[in-house]
PDB file with one MODEL, atoms N, CA, C and O in Angstrom:
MODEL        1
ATOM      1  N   UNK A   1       3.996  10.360  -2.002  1.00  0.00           N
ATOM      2  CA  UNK A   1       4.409   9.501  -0.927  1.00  0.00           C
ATOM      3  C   UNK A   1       3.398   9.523   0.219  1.00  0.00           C
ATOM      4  O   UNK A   1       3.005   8.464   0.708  1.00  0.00           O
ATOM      5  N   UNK A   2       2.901  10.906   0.730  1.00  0.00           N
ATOM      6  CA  UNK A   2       1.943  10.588   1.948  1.00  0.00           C
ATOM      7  C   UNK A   2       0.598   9.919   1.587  1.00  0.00           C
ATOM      8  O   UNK A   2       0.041   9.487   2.596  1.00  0.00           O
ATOM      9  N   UNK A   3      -0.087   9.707   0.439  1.00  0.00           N
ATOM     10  CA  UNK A   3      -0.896   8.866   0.388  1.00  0.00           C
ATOM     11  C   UNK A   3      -0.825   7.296   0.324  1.00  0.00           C
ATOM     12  O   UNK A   3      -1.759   6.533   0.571  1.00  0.00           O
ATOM     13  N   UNK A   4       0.641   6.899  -0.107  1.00  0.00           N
ATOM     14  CA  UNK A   4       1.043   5.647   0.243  1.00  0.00           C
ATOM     15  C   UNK A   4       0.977   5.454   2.118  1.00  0.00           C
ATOM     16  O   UNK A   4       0.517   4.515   2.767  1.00  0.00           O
ATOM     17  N   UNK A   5       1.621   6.725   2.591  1.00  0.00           N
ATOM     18  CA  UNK A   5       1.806   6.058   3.855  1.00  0.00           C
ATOM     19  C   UNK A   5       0.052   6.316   4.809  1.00  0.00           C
ATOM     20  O   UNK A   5      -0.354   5.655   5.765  1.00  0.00           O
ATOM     21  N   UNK A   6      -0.381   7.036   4.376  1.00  0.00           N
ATOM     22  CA  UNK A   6      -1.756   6.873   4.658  1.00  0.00           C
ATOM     23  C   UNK A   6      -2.641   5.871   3.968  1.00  0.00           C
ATOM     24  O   UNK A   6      -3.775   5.804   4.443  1.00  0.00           O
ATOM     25  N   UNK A   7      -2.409   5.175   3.079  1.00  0.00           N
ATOM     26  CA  UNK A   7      -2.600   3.851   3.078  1.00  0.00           C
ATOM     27  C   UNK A   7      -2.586   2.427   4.136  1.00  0.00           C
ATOM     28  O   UNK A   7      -3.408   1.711   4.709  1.00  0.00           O
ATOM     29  N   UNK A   8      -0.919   2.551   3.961  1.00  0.00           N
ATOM     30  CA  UNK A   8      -0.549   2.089   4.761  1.00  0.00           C
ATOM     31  C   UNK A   8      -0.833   1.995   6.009  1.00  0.00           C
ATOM     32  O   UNK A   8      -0.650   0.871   6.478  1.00  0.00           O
ATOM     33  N   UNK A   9      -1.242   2.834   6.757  1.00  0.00           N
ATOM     34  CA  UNK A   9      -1.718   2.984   8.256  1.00  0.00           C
ATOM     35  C   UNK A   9      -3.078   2.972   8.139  1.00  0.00           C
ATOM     36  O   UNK A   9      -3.670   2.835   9.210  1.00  0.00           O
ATOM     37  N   UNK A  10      -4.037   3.118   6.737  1.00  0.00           N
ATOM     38  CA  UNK A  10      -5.332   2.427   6.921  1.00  0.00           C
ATOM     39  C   UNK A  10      -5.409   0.637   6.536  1.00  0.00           C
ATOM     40  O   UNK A  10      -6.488   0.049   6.460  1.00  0.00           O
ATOM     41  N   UNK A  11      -4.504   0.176   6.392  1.00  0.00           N
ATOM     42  CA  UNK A  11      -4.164  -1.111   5.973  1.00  0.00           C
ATOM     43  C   UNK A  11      -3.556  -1.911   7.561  1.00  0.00           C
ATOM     44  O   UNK A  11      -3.911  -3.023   7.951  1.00  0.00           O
ATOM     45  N   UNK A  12      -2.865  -1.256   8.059  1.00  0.00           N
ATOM     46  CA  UNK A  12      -2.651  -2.191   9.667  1.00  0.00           C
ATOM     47  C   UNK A  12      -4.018  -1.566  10.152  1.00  0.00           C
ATOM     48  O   UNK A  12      -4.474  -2.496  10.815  1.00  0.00           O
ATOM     49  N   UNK A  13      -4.976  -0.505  10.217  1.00  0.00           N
ATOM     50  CA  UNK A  13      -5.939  -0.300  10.835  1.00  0.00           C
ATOM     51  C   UNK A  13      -7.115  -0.728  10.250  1.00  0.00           C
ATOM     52  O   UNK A  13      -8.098  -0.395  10.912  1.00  0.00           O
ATOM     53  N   UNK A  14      -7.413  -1.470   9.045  1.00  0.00           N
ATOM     54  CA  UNK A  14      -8.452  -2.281   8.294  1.00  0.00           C
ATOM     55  C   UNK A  14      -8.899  -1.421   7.806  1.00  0.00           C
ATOM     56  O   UNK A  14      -8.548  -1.706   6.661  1.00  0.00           O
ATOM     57  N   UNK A  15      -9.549  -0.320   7.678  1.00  0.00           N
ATOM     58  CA  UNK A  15     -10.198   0.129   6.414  1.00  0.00           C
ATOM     59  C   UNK A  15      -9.432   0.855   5.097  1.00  0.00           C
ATOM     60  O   UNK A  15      -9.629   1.992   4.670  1.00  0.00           O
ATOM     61  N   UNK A  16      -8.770   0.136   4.738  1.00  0.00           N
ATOM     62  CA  UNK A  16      -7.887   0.354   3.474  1.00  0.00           C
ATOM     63  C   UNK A  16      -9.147   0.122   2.461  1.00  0.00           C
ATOM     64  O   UNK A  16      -9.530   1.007   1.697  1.00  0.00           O
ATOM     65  N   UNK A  17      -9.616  -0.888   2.524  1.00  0.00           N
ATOM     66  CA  UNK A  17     -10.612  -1.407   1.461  1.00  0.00           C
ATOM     67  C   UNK A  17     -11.320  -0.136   0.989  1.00  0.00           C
ATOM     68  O   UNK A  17     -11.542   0.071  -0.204  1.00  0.00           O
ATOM     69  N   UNK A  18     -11.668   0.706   1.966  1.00  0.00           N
ATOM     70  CA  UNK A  18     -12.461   1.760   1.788  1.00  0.00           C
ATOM     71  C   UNK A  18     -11.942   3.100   0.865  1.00  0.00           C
ATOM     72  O   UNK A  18     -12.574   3.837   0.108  1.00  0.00           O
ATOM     73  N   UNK A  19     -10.338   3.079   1.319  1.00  0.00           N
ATOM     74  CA  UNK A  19     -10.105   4.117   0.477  1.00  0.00           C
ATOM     75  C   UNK A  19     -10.215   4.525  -1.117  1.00  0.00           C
ATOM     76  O   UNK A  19     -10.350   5.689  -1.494  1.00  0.00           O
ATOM     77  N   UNK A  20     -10.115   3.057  -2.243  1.00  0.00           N
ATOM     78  CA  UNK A  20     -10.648   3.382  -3.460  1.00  0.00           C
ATOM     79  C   UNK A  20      -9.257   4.168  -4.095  1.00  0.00           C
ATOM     80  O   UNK A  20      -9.183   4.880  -5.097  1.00  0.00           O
ATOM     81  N   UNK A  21      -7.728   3.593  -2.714  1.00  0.00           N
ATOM     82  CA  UNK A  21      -6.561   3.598  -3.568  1.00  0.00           C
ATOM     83  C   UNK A  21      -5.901   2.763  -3.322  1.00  0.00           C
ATOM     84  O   UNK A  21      -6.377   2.106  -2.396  1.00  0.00           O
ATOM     85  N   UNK A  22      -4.588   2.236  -3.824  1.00  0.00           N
ATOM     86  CA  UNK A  22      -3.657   1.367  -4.041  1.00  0.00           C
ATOM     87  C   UNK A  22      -2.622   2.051  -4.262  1.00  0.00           C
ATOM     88  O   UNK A  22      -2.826   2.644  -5.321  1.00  0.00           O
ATOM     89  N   UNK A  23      -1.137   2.431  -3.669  1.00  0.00           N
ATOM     90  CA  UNK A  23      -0.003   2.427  -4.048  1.00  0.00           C
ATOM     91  C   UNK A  23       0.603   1.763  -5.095  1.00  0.00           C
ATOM     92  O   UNK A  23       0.350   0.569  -4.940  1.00  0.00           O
ATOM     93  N   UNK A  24       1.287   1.936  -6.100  1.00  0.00           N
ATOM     94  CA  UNK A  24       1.662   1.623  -7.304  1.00  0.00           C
ATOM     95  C   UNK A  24       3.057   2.001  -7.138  1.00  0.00           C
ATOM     96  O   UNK A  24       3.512   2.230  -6.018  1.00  0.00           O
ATOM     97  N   UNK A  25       3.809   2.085  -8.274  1.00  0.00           N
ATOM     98  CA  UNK A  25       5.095   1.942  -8.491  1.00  0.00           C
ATOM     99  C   UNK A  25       5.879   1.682  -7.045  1.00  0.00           C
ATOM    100  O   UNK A  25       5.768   0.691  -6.323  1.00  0.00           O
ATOM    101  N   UNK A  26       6.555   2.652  -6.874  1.00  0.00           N
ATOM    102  CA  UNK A  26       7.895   2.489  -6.089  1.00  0.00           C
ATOM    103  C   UNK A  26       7.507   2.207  -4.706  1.00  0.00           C
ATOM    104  O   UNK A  26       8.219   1.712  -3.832  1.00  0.00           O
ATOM    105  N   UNK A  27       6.098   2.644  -4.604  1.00  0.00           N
ATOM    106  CA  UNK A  27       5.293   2.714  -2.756  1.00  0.00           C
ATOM    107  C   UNK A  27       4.326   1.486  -2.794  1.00  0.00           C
ATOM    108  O   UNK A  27       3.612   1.252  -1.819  1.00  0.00           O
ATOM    109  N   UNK A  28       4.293   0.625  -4.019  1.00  0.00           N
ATOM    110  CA  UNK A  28       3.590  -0.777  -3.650  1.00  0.00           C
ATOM    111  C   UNK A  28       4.141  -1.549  -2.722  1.00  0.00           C
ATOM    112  O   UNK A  28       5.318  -1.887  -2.598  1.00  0.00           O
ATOM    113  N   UNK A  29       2.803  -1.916  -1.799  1.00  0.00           N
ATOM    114  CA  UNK A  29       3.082  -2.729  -0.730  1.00  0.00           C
ATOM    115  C   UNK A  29       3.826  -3.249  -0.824  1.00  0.00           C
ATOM    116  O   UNK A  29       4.835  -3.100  -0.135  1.00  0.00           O
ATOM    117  N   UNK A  30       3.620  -4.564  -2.193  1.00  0.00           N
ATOM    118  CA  UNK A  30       4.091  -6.497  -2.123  1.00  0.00           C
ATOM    119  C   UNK A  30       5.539  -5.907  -3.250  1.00  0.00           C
ATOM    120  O   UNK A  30       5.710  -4.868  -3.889  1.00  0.00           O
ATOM    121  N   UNK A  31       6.339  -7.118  -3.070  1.00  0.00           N
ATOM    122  CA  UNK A  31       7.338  -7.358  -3.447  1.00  0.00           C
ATOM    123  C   UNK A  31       7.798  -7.089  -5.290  1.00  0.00           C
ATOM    124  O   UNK A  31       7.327  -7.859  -6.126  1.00  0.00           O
ATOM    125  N   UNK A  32       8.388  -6.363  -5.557  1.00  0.00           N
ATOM    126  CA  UNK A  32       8.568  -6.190  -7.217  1.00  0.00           C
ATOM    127  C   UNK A  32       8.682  -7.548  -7.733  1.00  0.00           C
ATOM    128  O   UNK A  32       7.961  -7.939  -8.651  1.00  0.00           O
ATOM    129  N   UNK A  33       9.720  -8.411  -7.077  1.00  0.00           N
ATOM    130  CA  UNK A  33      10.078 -10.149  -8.093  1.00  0.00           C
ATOM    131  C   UNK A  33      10.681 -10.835  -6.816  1.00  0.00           C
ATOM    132  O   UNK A  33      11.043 -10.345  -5.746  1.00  0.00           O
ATOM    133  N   UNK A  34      10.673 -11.819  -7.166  1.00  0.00           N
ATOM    134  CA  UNK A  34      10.591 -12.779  -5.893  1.00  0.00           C
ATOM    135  C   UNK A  34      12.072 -12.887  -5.961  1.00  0.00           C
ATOM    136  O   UNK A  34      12.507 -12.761  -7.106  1.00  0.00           O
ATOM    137  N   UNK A  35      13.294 -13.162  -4.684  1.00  0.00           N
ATOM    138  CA  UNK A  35      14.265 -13.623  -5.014  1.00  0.00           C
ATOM    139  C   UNK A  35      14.422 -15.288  -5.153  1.00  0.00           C
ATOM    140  O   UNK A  35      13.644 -15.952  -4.468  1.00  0.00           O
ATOM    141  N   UNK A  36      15.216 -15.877  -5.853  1.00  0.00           N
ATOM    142  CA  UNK A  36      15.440 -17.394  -5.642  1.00  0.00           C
ATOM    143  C   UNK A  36      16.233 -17.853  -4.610  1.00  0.00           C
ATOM    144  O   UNK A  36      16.404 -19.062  -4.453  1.00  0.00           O
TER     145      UNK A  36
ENDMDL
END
């Protein structure tokens, strides 16, 4: 979990790009399925 949220706070602070991670399963950013 704390590397999601240290993601996260390099992602509102822009250098996310840099870190060379991505949150996956349950701590991905974007949305699992869209609702209708």
């Amino acid at each position: 979990m704390w590397p999601a949220v240290v993601w996260l706070l390099a992602d509102l602070l822009g250098p996310a790009d840099a870190l060379r991670y991505r949150p996956r399963g349950v701590h991905r950013p974007e949305p699992a399925t869209s609702v209708p």
